[in-house]
mmCIF file as gemmi writes it, N, C-alpha and C atoms, coordinates in Angstrom:
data_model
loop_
_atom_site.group_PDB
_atom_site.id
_atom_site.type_symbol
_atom_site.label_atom_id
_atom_site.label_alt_id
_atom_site.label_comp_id
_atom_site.label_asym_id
_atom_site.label_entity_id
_atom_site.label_seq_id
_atom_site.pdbx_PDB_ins_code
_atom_site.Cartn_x
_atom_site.Cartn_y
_atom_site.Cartn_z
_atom_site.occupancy
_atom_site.B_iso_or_equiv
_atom_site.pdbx_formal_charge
_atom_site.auth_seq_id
_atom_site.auth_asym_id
_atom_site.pdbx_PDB_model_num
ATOM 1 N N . UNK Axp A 1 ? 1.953 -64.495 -87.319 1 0 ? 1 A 1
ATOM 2 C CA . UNK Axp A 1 ? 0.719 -65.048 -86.778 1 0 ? 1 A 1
ATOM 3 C C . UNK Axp A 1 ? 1.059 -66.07 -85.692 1 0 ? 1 A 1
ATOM 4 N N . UNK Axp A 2 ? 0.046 -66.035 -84.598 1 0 ? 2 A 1
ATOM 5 C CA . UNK Axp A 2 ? 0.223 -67.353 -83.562 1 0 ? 2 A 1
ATOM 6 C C . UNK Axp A 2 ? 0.567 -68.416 -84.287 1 0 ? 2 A 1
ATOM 7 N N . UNK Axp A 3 ? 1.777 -69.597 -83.539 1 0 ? 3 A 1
ATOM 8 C CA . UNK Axp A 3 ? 1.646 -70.681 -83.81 1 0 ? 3 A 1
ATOM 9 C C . UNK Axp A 3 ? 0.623 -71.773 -83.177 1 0 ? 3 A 1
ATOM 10 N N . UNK Axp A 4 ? -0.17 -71.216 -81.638 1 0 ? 4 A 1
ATOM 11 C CA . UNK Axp A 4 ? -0.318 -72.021 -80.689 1 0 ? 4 A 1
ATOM 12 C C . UNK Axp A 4 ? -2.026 -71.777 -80.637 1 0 ? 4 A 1
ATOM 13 N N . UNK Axp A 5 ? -2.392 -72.806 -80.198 1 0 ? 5 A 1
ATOM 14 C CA . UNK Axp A 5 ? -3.777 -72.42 -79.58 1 0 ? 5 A 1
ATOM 15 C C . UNK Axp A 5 ? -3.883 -71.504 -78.883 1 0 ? 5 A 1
ATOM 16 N N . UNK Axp A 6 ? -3.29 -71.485 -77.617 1 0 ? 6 A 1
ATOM 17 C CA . UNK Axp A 6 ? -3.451 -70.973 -76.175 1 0 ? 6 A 1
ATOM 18 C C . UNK Axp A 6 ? -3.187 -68.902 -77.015 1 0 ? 6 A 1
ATOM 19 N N . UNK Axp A 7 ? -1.85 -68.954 -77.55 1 0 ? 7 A 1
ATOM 20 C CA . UNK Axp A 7 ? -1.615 -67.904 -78.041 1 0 ? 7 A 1
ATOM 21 C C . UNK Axp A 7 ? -3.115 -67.451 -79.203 1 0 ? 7 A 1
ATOM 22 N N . UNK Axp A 8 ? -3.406 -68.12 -80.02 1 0 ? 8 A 1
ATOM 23 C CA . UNK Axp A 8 ? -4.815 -67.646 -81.009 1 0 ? 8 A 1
ATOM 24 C C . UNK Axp A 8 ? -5.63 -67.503 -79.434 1 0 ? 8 A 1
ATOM 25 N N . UNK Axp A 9 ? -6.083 -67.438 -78.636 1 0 ? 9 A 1
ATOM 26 C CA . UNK Axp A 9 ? -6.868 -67.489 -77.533 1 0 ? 9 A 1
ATOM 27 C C . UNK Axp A 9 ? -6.926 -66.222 -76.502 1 0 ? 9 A 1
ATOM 28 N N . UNK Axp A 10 ? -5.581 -65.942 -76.26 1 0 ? 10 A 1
ATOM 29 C CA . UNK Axp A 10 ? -5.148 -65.067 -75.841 1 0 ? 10 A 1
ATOM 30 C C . UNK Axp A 10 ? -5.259 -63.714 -76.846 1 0 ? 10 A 1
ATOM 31 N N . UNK Axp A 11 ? -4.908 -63.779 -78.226 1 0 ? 11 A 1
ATOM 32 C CA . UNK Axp A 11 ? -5.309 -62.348 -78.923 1 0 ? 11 A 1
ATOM 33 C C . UNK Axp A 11 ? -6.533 -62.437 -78.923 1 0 ? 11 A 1
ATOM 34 N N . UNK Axp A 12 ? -7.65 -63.404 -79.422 1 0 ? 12 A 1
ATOM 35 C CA . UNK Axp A 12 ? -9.095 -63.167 -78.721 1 0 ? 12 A 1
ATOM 36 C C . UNK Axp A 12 ? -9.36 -62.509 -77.669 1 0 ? 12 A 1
ATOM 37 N N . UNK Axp A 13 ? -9.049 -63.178 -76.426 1 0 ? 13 A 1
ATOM 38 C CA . UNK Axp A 13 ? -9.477 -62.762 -75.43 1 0 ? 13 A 1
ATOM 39 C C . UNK Axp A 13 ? -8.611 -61.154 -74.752 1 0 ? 13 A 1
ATOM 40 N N . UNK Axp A 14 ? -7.196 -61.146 -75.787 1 0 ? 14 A 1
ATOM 41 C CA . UNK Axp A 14 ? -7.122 -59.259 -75.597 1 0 ? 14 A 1
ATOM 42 C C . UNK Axp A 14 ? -7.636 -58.596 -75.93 1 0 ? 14 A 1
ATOM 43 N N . UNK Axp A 15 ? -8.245 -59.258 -77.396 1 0 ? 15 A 1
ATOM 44 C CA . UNK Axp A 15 ? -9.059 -57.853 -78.165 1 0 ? 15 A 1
ATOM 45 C C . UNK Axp A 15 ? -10.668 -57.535 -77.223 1 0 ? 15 A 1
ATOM 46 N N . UNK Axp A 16 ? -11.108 -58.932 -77.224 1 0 ? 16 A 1
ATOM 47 C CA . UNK Axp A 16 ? -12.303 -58.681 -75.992 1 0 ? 16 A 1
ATOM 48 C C . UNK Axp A 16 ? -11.721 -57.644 -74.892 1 0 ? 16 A 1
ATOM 49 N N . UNK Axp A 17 ? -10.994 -57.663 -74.442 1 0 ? 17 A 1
ATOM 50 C CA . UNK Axp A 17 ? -10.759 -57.12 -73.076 1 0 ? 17 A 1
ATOM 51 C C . UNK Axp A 17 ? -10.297 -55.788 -73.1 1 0 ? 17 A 1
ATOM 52 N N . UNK Axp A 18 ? -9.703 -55.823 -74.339 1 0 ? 18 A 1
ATOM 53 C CA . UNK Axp A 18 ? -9.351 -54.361 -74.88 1 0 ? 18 A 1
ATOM 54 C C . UNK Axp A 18 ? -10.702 -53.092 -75.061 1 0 ? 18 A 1
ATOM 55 N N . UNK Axp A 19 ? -11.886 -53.909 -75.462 1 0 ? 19 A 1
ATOM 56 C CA . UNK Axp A 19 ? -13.123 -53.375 -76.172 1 0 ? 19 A 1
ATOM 57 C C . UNK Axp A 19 ? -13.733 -52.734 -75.019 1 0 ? 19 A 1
ATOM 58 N N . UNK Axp A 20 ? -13.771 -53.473 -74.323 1 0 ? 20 A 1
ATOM 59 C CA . UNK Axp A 20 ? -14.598 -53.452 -72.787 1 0 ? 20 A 1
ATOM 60 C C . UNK Axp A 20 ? -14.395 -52.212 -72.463 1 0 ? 20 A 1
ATOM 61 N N . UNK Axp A 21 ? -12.537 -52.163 -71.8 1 0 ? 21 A 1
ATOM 62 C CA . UNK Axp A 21 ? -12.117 -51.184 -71.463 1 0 ? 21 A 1
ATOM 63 C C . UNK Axp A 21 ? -11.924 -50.314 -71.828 1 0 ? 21 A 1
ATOM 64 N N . UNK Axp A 22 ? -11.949 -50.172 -73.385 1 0 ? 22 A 1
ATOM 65 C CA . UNK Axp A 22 ? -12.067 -48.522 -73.832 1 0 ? 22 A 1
ATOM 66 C C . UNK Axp A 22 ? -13.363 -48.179 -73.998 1 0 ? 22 A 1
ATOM 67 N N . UNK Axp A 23 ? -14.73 -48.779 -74.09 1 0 ? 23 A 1
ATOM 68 C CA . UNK Axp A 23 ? -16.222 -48.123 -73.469 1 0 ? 23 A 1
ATOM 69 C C . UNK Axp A 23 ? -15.882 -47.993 -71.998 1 0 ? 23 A 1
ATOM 70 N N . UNK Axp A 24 ? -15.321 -48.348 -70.923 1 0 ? 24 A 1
ATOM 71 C CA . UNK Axp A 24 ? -15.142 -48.106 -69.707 1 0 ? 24 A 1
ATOM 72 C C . UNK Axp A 24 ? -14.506 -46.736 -69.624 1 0 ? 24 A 1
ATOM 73 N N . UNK Axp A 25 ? -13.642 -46.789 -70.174 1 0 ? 25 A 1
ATOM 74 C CA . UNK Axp A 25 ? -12.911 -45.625 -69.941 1 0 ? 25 A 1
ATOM 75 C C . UNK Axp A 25 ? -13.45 -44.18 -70.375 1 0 ? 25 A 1
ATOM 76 N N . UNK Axp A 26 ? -14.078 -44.449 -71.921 1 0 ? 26 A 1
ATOM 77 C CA . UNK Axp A 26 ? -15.027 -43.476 -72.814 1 0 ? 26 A 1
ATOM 78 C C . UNK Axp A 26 ? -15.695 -42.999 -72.178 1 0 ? 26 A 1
ATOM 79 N N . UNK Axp A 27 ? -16.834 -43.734 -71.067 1 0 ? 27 A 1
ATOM 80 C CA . UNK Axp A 27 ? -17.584 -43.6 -70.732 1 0 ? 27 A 1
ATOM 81 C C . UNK Axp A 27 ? -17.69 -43.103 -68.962 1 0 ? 27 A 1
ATOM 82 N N . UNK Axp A 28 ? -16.809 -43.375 -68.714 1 0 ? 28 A 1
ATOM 83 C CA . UNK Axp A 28 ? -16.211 -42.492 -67.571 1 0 ? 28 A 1
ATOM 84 C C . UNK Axp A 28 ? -15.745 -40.809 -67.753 1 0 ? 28 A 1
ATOM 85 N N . UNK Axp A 29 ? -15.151 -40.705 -69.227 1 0 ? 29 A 1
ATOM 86 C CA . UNK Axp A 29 ? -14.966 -39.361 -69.369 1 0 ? 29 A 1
ATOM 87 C C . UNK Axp A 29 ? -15.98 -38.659 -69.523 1 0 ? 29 A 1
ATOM 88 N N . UNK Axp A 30 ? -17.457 -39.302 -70.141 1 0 ? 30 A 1
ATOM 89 C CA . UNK Axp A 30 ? -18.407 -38.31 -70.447 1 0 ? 30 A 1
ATOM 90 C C . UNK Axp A 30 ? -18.58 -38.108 -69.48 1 0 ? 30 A 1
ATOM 91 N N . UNK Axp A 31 ? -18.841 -38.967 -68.276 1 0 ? 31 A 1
ATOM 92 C CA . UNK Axp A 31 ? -19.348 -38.823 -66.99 1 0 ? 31 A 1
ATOM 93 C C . UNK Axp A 31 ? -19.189 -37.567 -66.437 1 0 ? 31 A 1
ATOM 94 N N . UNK Axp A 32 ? -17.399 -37.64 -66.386 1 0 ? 32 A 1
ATOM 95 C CA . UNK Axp A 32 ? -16.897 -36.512 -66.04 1 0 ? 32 A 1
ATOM 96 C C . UNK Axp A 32 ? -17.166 -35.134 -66.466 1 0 ? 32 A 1
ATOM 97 N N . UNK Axp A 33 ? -17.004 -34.74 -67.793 1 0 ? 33 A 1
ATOM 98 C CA . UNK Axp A 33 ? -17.735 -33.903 -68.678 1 0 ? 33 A 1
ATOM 99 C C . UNK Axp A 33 ? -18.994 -33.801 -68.196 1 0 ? 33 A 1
ATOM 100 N N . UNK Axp A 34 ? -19.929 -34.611 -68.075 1 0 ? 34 A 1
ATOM 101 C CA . UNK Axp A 34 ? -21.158 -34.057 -67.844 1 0 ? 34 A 1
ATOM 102 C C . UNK Axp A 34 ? -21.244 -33.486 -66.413 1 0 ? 34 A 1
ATOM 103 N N . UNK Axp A 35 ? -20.621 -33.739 -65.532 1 0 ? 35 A 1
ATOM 104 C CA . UNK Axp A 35 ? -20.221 -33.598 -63.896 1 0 ? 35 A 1
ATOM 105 C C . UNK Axp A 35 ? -19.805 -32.507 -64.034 1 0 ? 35 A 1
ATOM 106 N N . UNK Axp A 36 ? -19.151 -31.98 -65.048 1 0 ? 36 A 1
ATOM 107 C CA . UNK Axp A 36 ? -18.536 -30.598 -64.475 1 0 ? 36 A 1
ATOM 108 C C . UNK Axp A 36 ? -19.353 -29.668 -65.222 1 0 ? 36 A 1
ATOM 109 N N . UNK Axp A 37 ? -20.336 -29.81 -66.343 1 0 ? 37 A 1
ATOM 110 C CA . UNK Axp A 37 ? -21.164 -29.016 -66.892 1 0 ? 37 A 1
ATOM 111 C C . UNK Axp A 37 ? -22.36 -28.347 -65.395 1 0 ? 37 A 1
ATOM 112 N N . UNK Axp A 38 ? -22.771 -29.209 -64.842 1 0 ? 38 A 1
ATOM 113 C CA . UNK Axp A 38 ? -24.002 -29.139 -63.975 1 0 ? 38 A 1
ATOM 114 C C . UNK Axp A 38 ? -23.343 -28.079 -63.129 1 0 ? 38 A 1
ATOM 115 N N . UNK Axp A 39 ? -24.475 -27.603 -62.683 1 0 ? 39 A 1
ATOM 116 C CA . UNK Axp A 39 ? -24.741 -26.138 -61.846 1 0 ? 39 A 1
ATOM 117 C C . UNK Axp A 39 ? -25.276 -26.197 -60.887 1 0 ? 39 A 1
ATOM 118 N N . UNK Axp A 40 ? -26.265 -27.401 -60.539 1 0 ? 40 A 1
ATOM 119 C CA . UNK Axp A 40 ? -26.815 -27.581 -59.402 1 0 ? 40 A 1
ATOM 120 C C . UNK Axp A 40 ? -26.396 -28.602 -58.556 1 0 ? 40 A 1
ATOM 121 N N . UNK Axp A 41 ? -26.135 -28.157 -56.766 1 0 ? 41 A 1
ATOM 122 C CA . UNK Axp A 41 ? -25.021 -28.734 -56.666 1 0 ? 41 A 1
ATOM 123 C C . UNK Axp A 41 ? -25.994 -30.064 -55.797 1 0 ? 41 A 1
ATOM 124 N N . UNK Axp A 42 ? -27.33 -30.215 -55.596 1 0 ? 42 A 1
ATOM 125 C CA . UNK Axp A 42 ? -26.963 -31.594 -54.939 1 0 ? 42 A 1
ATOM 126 C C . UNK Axp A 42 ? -27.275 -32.426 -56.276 1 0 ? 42 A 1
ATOM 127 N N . UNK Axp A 43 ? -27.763 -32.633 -57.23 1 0 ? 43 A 1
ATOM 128 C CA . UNK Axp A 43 ? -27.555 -33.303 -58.77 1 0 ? 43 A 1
ATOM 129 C C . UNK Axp A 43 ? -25.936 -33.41 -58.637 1 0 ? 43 A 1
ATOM 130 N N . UNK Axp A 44 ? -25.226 -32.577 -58.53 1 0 ? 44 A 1
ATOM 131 C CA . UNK Axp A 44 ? -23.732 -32.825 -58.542 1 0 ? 44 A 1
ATOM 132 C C . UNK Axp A 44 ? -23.59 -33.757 -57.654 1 0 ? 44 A 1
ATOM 133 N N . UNK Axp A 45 ? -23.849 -33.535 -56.354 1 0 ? 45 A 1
ATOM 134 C CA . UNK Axp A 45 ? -23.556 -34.567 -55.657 1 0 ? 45 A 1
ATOM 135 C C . UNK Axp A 45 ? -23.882 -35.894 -55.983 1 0 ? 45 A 1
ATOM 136 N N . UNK Axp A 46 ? -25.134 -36.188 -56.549 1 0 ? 46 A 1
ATOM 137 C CA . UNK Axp A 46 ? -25.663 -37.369 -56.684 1 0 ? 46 A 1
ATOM 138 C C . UNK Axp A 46 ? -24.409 -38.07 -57.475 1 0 ? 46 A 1
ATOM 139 N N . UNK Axp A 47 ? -24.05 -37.671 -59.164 1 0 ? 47 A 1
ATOM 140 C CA . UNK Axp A 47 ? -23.408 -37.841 -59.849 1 0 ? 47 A 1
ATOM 141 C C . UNK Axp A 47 ? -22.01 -38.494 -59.491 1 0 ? 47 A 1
ATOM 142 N N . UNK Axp A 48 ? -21.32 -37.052 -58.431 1 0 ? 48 A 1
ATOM 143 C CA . UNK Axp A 48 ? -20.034 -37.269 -58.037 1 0 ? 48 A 1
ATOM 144 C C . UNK Axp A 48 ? -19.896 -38.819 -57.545 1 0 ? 48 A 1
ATOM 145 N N . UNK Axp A 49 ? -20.686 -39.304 -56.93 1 0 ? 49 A 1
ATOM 146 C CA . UNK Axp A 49 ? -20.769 -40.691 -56.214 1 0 ? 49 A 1
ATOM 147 C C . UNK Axp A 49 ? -20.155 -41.539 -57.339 1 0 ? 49 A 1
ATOM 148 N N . UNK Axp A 50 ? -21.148 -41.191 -58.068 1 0 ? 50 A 1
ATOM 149 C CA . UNK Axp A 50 ? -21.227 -42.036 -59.489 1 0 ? 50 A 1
ATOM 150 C C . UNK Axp A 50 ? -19.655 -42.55 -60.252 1 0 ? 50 A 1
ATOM 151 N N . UNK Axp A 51 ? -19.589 -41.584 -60.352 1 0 ? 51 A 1
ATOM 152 C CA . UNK Axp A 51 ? -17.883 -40.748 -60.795 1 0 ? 51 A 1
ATOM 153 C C . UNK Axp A 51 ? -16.965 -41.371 -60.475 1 0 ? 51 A 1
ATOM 154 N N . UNK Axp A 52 ? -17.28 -41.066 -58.94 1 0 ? 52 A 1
ATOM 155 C CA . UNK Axp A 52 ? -16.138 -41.436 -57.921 1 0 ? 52 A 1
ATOM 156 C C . UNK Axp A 52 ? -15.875 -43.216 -58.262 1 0 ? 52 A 1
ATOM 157 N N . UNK Axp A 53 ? -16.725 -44.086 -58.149 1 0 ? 53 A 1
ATOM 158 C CA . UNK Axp A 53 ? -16.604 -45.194 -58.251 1 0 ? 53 A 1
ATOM 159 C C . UNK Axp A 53 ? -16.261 -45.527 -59.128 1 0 ? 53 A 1
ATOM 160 N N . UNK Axp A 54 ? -16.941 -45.208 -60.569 1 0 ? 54 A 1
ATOM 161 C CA . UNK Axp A 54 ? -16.351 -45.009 -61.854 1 0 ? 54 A 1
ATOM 162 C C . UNK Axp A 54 ? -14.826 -45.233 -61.908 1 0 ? 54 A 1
ATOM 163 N N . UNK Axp A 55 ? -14.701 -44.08 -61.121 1 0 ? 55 A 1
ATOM 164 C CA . UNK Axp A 55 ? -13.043 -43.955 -61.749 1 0 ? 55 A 1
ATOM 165 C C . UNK Axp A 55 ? -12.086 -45.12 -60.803 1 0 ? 55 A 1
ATOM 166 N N . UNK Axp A 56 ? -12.733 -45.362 -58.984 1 0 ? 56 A 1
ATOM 167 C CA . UNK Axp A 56 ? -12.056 -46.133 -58.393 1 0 ? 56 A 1
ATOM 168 C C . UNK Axp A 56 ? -12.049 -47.837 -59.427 1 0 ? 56 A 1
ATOM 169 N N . UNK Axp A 57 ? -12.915 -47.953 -59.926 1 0 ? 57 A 1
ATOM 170 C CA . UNK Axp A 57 ? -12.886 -49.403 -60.668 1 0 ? 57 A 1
ATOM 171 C C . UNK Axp A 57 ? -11.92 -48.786 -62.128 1 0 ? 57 A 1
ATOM 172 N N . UNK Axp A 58 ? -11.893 -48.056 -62.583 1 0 ? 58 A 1
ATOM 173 C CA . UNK Axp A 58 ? -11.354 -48.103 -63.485 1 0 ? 58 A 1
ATOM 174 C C . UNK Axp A 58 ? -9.802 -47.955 -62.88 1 0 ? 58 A 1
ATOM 175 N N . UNK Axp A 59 ? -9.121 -47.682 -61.383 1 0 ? 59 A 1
ATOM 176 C CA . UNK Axp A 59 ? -7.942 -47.524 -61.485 1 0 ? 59 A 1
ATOM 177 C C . UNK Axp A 59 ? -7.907 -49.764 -60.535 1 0 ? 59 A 1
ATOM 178 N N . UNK Axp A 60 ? -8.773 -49.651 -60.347 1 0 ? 60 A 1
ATOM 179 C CA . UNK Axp A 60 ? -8.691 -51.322 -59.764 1 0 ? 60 A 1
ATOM 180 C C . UNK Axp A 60 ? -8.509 -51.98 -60.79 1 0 ? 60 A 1
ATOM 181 N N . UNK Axp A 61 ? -8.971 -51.973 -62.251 1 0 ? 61 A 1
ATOM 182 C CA . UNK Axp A 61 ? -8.62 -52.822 -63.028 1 0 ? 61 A 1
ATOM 183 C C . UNK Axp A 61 ? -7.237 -52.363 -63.703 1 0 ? 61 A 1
ATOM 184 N N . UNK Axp A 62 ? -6.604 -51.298 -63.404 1 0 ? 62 A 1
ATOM 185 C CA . UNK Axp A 62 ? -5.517 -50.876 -63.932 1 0 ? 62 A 1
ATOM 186 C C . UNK Axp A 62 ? -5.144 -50.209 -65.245 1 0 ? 62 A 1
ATOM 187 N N . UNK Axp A 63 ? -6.144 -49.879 -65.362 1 0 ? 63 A 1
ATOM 188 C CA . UNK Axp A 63 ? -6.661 -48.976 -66.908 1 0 ? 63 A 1
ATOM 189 C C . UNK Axp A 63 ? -6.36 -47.827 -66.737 1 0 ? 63 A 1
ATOM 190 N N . UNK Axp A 64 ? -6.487 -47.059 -65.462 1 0 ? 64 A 1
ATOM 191 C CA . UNK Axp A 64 ? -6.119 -45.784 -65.16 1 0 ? 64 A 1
ATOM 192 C C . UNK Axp A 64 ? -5.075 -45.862 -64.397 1 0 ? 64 A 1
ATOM 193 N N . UNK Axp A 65 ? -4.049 -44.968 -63.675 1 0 ? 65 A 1
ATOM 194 C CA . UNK Axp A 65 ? -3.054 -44.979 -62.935 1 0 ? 65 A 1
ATOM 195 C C . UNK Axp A 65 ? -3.908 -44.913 -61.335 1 0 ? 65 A 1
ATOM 196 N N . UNK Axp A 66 ? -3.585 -45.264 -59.947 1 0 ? 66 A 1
ATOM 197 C CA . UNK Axp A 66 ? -4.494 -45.25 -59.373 1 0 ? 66 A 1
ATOM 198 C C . UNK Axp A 66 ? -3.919 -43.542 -58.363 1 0 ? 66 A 1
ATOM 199 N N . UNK Axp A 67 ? -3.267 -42.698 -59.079 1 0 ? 67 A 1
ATOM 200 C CA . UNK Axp A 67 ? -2.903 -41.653 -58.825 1 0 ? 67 A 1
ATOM 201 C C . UNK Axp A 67 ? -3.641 -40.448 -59.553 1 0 ? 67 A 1
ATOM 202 N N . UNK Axp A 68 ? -4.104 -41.117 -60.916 1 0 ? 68 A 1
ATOM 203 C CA . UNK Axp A 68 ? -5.092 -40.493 -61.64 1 0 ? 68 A 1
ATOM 204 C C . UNK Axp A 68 ? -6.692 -40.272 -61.07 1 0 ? 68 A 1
ATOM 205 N N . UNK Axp A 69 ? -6.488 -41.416 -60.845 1 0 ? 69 A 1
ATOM 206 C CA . UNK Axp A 69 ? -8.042 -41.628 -60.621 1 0 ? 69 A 1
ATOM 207 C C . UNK Axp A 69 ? -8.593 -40.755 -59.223 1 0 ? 69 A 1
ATOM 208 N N . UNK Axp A 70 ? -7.399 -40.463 -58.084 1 0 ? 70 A 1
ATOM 209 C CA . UNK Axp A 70 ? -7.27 -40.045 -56.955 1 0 ? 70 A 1
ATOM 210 C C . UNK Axp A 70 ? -7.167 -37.984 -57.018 1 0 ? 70 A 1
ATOM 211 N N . UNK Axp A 71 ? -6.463 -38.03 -58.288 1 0 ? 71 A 1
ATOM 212 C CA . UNK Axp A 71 ? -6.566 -36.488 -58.401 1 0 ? 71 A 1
ATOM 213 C C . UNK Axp A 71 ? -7.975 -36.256 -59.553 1 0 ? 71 A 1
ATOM 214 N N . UNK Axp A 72 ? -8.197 -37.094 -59.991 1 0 ? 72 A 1
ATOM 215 C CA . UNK Axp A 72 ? -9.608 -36.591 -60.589 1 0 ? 72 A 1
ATOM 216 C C . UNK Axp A 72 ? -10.61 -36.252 -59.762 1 0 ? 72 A 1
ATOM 217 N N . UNK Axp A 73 ? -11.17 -37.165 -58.753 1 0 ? 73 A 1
ATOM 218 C CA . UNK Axp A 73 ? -11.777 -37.462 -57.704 1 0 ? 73 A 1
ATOM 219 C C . UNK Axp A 73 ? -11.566 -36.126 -56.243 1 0 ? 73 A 1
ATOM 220 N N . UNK Axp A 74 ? -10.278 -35.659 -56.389 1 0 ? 74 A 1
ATOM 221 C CA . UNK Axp A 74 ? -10.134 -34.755 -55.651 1 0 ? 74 A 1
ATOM 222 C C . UNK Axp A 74 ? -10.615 -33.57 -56.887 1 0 ? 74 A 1
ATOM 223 N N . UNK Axp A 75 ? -10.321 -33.074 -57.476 1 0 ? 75 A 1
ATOM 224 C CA . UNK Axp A 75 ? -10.724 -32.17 -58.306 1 0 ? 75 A 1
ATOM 225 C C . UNK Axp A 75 ? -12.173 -31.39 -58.653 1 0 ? 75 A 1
ATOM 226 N N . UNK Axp A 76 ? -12.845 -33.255 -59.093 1 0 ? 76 A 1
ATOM 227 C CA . UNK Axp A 76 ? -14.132 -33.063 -59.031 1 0 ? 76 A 1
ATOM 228 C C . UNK Axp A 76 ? -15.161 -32.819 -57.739 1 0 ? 76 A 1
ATOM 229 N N . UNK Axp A 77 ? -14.724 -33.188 -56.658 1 0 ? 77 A 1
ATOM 230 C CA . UNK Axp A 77 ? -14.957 -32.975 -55.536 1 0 ? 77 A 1
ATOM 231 C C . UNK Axp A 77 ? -14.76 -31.31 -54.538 1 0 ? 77 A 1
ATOM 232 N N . UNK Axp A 78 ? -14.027 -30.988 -55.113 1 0 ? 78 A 1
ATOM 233 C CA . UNK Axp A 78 ? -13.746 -29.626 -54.607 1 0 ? 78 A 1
ATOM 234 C C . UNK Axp A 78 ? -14.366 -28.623 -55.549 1 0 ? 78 A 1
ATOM 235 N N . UNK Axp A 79 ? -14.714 -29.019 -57.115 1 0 ? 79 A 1
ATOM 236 C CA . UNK Axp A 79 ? -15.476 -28.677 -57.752 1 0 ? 79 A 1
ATOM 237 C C . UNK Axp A 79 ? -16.949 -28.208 -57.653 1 0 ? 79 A 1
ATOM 238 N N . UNK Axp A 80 ? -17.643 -29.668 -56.978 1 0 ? 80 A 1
ATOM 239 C CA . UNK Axp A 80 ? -18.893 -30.046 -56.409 1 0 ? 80 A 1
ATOM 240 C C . UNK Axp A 80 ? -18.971 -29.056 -54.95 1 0 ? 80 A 1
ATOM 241 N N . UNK Axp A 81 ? -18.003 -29.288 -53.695 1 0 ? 81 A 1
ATOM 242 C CA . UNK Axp A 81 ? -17.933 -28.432 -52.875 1 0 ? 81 A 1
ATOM 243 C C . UNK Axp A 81 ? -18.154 -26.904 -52.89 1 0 ? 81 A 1
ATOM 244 N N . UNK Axp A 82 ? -17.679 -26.434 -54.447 1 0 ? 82 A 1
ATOM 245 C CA . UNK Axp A 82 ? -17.639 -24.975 -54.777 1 0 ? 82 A 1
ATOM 246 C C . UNK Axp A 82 ? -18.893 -23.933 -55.296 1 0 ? 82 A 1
ATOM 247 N N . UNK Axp A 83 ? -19.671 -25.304 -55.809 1 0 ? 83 A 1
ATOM 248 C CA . UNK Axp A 83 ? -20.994 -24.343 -56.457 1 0 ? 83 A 1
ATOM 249 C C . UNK Axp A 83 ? -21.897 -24.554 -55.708 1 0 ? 83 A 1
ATOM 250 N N . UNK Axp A 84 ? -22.039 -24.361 -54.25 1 0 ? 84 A 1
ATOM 251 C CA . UNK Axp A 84 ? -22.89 -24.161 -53.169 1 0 ? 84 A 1
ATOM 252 C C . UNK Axp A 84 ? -22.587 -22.718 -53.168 1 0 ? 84 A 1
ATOM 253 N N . UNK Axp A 85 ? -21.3 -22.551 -52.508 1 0 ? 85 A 1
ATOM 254 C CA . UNK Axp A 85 ? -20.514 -21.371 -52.876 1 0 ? 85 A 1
ATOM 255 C C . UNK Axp A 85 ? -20.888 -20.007 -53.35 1 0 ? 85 A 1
């Protein structure tokens, strides 16, 4: 167990920060999931926006790799591009 304040403070404030970011992250995947279910493509588009940012904040806070977040984003995007198609 901590001996220190600062340390009892710090596992607080990881577990907070921990919580956050795994609804961030959770909730970015449904996103995704639901993004690639849809069929109609400007609803897709709307979404993709959505997505897209989604995932750019999730690789800014460093939760995602920011190489991840860059091939998702390409993926889903060429995805969206395709069911005009």
């Amino acid at each position: 167990m901590a001996n220190h304040k600062s340390a009892l403070k710090r596992i607080r404030s990881n577990e907070a920060k921990r919580v956050l970011n795994r609804y961030q992250h959770k909730s970015t995947r449904t996103a995704i999931k639901k993004l690639r279910a849809i069929t109609d493509k400007t609803a897709a588009q709307d979404l993709l926006k959505k997505v897209s940012s989604m995932l750019d904040r999730l690789a800014k806070k460093s939760i995602i790799h920011k190489n991840k977040a860059a091939n998702n984003k390409s993926k889903l995007t060429k995805f969206v591009n395709a069911l005009g198609a």
